[in-house]
KEKEKE-970094 format. One record per residue (C-alpha): residue number from 1; residue in one letter; chain; z, x, y. Coordinates in Angstrom, 3 decimals, padded with zeros to 6 digits, always signed. Last residue first. Layout:
// KEKEKE-970094
SITE, i, aa, ch, w, u, v
SITE, NUM, A, A, Z, X, Y
...
END
This chain:
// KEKEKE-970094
SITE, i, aa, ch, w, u, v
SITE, 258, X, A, +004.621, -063.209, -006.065
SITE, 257, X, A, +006.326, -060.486, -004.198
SITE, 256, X, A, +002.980, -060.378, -002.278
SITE, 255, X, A, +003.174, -064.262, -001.727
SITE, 254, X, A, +006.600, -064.730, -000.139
SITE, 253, X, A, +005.560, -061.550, +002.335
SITE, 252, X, A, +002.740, -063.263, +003.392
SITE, 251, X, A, -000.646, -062.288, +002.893
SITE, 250, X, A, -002.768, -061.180, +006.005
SITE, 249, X, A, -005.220, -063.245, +006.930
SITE, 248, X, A, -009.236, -062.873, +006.070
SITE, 247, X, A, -011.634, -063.182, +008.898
SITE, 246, X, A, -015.467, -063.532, +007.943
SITE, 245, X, A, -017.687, -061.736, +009.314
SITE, 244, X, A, -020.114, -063.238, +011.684
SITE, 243, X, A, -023.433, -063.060, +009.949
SITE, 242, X, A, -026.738, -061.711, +012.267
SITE, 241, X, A, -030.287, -063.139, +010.743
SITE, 240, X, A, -032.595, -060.540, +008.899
SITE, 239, X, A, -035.922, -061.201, +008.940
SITE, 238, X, A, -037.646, -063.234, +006.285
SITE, 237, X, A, -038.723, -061.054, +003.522
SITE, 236, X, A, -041.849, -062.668, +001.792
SITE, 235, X, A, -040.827, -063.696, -001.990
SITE, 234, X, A, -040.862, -067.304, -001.236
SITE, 233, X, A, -044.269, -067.528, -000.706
SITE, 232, X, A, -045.282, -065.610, -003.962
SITE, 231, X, A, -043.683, -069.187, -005.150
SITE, 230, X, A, -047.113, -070.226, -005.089
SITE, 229, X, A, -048.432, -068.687, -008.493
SITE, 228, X, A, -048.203, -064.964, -009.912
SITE, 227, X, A, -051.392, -065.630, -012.031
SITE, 226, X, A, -052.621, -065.245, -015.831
SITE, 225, X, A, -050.361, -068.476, -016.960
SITE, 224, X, A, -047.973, -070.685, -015.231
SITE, 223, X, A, -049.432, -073.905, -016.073
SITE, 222, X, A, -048.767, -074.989, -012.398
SITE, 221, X, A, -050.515, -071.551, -011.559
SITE, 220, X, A, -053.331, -071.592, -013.382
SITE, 219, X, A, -054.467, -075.300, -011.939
SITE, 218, X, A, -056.479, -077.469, -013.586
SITE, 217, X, A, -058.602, -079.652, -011.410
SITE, 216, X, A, -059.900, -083.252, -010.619
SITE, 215, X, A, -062.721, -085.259, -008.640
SITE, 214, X, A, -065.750, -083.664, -010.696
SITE, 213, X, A, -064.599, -081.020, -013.229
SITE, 212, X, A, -062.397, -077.970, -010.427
SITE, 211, X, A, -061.016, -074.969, -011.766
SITE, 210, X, A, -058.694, -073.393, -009.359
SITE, 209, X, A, -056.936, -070.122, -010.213
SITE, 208, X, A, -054.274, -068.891, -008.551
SITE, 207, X, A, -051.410, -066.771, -006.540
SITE, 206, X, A, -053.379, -063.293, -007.141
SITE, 205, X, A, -051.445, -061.020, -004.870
SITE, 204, X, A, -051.910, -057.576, -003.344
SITE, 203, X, A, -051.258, -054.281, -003.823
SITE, 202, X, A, -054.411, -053.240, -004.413
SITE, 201, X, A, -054.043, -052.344, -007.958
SITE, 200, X, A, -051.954, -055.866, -008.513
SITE, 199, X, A, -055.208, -057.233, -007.387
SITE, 198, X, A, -057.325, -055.344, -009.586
SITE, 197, X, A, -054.721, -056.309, -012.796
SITE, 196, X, A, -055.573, -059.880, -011.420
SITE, 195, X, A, -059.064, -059.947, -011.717
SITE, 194, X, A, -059.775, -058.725, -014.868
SITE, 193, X, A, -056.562, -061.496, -016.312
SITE, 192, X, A, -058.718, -064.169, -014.998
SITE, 191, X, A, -061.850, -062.961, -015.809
SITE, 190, X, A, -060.681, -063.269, -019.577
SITE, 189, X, A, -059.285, -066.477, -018.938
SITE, 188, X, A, -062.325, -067.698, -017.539
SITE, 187, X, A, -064.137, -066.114, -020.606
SITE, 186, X, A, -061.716, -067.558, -023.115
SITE, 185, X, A, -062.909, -071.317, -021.522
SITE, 184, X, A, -060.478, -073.137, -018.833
SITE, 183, X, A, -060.387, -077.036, -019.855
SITE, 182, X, A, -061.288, -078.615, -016.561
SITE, 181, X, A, -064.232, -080.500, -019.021
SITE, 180, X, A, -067.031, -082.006, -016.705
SITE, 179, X, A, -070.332, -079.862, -017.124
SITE, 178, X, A, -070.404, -079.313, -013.486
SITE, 177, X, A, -067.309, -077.116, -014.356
SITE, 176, X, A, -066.263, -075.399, -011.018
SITE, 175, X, A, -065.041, -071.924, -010.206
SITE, 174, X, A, -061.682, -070.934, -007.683
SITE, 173, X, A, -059.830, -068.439, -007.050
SITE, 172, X, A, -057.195, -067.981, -005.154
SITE, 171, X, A, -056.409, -064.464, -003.368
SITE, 170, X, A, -053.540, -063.267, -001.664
SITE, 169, X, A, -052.995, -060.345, +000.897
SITE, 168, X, A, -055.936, -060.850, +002.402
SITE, 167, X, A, -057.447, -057.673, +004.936
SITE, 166, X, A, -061.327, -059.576, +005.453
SITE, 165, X, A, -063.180, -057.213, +004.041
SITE, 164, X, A, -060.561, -055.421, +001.334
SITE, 163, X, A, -060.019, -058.931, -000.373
SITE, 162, X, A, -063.679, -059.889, -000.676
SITE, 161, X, A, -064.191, -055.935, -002.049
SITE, 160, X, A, -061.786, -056.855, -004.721
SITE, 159, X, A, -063.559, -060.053, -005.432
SITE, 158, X, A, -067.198, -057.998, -006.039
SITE, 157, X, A, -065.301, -055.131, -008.258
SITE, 156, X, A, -064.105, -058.003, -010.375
SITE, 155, X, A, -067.439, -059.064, -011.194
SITE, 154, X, A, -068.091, -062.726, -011.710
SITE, 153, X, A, -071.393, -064.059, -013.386
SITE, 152, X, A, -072.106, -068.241, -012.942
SITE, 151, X, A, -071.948, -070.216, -016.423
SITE, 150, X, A, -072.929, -073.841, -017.639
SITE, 149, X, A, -074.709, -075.000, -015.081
SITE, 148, X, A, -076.757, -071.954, -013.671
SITE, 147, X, A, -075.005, -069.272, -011.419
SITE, 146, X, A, -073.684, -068.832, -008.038
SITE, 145, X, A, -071.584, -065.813, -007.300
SITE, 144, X, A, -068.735, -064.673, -005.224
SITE, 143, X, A, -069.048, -067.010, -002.588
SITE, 142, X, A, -066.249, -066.154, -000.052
SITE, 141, X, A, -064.047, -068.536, +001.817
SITE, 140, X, A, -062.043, -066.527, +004.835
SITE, 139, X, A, -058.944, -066.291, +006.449
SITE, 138, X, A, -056.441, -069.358, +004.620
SITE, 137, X, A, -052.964, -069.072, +005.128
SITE, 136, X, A, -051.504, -068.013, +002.211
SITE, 135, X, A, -047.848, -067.240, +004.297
SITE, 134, X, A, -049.153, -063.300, +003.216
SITE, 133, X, A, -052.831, -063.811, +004.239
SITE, 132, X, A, -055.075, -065.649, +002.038
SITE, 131, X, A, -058.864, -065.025, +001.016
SITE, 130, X, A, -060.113, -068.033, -001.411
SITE, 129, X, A, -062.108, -066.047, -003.650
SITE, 128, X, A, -065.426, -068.337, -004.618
SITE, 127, X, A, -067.656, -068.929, -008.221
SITE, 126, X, A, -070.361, -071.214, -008.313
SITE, 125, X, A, -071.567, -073.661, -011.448
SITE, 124, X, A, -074.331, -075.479, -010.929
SITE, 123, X, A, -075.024, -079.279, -009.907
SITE, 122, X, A, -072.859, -078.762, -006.857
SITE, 121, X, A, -072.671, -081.860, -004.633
SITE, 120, X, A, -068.279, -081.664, -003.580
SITE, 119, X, A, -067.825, -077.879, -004.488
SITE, 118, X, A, -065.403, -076.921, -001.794
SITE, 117, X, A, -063.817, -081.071, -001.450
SITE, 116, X, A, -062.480, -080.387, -004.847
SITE, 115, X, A, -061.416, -076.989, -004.020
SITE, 114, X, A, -059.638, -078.337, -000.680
SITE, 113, X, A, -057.865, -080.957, -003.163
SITE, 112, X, A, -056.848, -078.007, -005.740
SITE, 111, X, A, -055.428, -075.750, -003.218
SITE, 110, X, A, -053.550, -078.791, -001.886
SITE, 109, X, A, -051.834, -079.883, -004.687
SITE, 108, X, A, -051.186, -076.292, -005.945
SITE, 107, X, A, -049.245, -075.241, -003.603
SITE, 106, X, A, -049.299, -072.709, -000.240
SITE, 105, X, A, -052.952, -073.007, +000.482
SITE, 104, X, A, -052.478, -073.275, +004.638
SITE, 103, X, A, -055.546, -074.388, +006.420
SITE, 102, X, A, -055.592, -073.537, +010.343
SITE, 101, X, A, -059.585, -073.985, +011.270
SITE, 100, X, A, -059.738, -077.858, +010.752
SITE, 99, X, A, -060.147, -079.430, +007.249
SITE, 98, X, A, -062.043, -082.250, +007.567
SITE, 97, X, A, -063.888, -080.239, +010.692
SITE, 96, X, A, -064.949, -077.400, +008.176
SITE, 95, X, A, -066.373, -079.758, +005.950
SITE, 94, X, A, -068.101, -081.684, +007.424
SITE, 93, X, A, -069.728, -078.348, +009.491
SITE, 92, X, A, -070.643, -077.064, +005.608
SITE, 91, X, A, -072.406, -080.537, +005.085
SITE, 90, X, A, -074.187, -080.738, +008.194
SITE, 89, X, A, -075.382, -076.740, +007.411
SITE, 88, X, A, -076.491, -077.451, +004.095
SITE, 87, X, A, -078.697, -080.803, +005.308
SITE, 86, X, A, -080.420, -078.960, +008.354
SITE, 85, X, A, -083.108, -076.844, +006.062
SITE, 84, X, A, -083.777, -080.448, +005.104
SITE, 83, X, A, -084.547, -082.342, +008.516
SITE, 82, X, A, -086.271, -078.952, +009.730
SITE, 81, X, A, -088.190, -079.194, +007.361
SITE, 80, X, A, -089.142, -082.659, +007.602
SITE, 79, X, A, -089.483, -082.536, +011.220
SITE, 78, X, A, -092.071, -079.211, +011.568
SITE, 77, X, A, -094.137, -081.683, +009.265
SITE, 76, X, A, -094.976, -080.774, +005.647
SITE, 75, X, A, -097.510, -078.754, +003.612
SITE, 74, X, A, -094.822, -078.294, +001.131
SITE, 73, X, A, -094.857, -074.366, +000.758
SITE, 72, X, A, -096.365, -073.141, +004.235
SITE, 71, X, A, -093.525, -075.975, +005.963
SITE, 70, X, A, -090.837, -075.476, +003.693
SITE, 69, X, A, -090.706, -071.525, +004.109
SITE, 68, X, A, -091.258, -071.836, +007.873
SITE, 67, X, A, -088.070, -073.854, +008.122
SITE, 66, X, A, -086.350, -071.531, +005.479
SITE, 65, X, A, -085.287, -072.454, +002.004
SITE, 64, X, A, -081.394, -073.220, +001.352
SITE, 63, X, A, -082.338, -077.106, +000.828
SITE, 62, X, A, -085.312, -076.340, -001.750
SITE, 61, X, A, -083.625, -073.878, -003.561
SITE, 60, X, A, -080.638, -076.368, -003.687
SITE, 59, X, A, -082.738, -078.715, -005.300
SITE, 58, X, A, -084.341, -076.862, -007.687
SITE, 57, X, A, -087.640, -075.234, -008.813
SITE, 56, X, A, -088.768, -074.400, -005.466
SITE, 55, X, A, -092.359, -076.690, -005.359
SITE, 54, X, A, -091.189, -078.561, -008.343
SITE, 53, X, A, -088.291, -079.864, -006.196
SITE, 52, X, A, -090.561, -080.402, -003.659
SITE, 51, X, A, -093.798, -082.335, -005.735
SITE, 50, X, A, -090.998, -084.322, -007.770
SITE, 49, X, A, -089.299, -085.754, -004.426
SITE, 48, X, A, -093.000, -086.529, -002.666
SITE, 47, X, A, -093.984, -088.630, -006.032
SITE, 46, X, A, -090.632, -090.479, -005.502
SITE, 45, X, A, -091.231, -090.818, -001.630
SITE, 44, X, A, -093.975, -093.461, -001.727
SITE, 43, X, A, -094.256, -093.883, +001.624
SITE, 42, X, A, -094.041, -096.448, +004.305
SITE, 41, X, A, -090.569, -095.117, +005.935
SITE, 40, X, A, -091.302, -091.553, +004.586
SITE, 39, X, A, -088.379, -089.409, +006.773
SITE, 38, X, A, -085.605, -091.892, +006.192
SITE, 37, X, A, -087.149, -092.391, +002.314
SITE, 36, X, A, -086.749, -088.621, +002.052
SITE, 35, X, A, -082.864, -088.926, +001.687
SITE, 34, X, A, -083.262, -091.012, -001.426
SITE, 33, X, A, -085.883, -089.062, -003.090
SITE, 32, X, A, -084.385, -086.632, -002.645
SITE, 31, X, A, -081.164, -087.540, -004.150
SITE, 30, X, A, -083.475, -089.284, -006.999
SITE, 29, X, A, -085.005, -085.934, -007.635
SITE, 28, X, A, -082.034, -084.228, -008.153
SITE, 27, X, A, -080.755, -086.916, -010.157
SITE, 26, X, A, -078.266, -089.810, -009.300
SITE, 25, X, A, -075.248, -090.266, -011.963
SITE, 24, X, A, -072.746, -090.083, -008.858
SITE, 23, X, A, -074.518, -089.729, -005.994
SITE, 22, X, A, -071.991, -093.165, -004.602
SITE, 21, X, A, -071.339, -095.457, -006.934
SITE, 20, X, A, -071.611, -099.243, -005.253
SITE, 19, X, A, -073.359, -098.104, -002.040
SITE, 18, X, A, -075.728, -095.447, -003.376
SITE, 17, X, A, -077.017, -098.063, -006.533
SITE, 16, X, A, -077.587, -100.850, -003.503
SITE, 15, X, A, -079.549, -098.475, -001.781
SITE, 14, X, A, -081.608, -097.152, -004.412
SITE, 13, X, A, -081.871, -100.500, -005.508
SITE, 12, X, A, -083.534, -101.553, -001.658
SITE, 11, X, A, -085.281, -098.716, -001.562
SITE, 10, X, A, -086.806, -099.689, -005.427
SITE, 9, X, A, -087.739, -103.376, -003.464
SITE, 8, X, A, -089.366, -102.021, -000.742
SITE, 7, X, A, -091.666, -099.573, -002.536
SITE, 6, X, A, -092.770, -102.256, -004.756
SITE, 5, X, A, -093.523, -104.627, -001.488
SITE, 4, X, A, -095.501, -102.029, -000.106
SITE, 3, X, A, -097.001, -101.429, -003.737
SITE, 2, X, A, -097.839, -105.195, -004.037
SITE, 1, X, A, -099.458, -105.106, -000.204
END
């Protein structure tokens, strides 16, 4: 009866904590911990959290593992692991409907908020080429690489070949910081300029670089450095519209002898 009631009153903080900060300063194992408490009503689902993180090492691991994968592994129900092999894919069709299917990138504002909401949960850092065509209309996200927290590898030769797949004409990039500092490092600037003199090879455009720290960014292109920025917008031809010429009137004969 104590450890019902023990278990009832940590729910209850967990809950309380959730509602007045949101994940922010939860754990791994306090996120899952969380969740599993829907699946565990009567359990003690802090033990359970450590035994399936440790189980795949880390959280997302655990979340981008397989039904069957969670079920040999954990000894769990066909409903837990189905409930978290479900969790990526509810928060990849959130964000696809916030954002609907006809997203246009053309400033920095809004390149930076849909990077924000890109890497909203990410506890390590991940690299992605926004694909644009030539109004930077948004094609395709890719996921270049994902690394640890403090670095993720980036290979030019893997961005170029996310332009030539899906025909862009424009590229953003964007990394996160789960460390917290937007302040680029030498290395991003170093992958920065890599990147671009490929793009200019292909003939196409590298408008910016998004770093996103938590619920802000630093944008390459506002600080006008290592990128060709938004303004590659302008420079599309329009077509040509028809002028009336202009008529011009004879001089009079007053004025010529003047």
């Amino acid at each position: 009866m104590a450890s019902g009631n023990l278990q009832k009153h940590r729910r209850s903080r967990i809950r309380a904590r959730y509602r007045s900060q949101g994940l922010d300063g939860f754990g791994d194992h306090e996120v899952l911990e969380f969740l599993l408490c829907y699946c565990f009503p009567r359990c003690d689902t802090n033990e359970t959290a450590y035994r399936y993180l440790n189980a795949f090492n880390s959280l997302h691991n655990l979340l981008d593992a397989r039904v069957e994968a969670l079920q040999s592994t954990l000894k769990c129900s066909e409903n837990i692991a189905v409930f978290l092999n479900m969790l990526p894919a509810v928060a990849n069709r959130y964000f696809r409907s916030k954002w609907g299917s006809a997203v246009v990138l053309d400033n920095a504002e809004i390149a930076g908020k849909y990077a924000i909401d890109l890497f909203v949960g990410e506890i390590n850092e991940n690299f992605y080429v926004l694909c644009l065509d030539k109004r930077c209309r948004l094609i395709n996200t890719v996921k270049i690489s994902e690394g640890t927290v403090d670095e993720a590898p980036v290979y030019t030769r893997e961005v170029l070949s996310a332009i030539s797949h899906n025909n862009a004409t424009a590229v953003i990039l964007a990394h996160n910081h789960p460390g917290g500092t937007m302040k680029p490092s030498k290395n991003d600037n170093m992958v920065t300029d890599a990147i671009l003199r490929g793009v200019n090879l292909m003939n196409a455009s590298l408008v910016d670089h998004i770093i996103v720290a938590g619920d802000s960014y630093y944008s390459y292109a506002s600080q006008r450095v290592y990128v060709q920025g938004y303004p590659y917008v302008e420079n599309v031809k329009s077509p040509p519209t028809k002028t009336r010429p202009v008529k011009t009137r004879k001089p009079s004969i007053k004025e010529q002898s003047n």
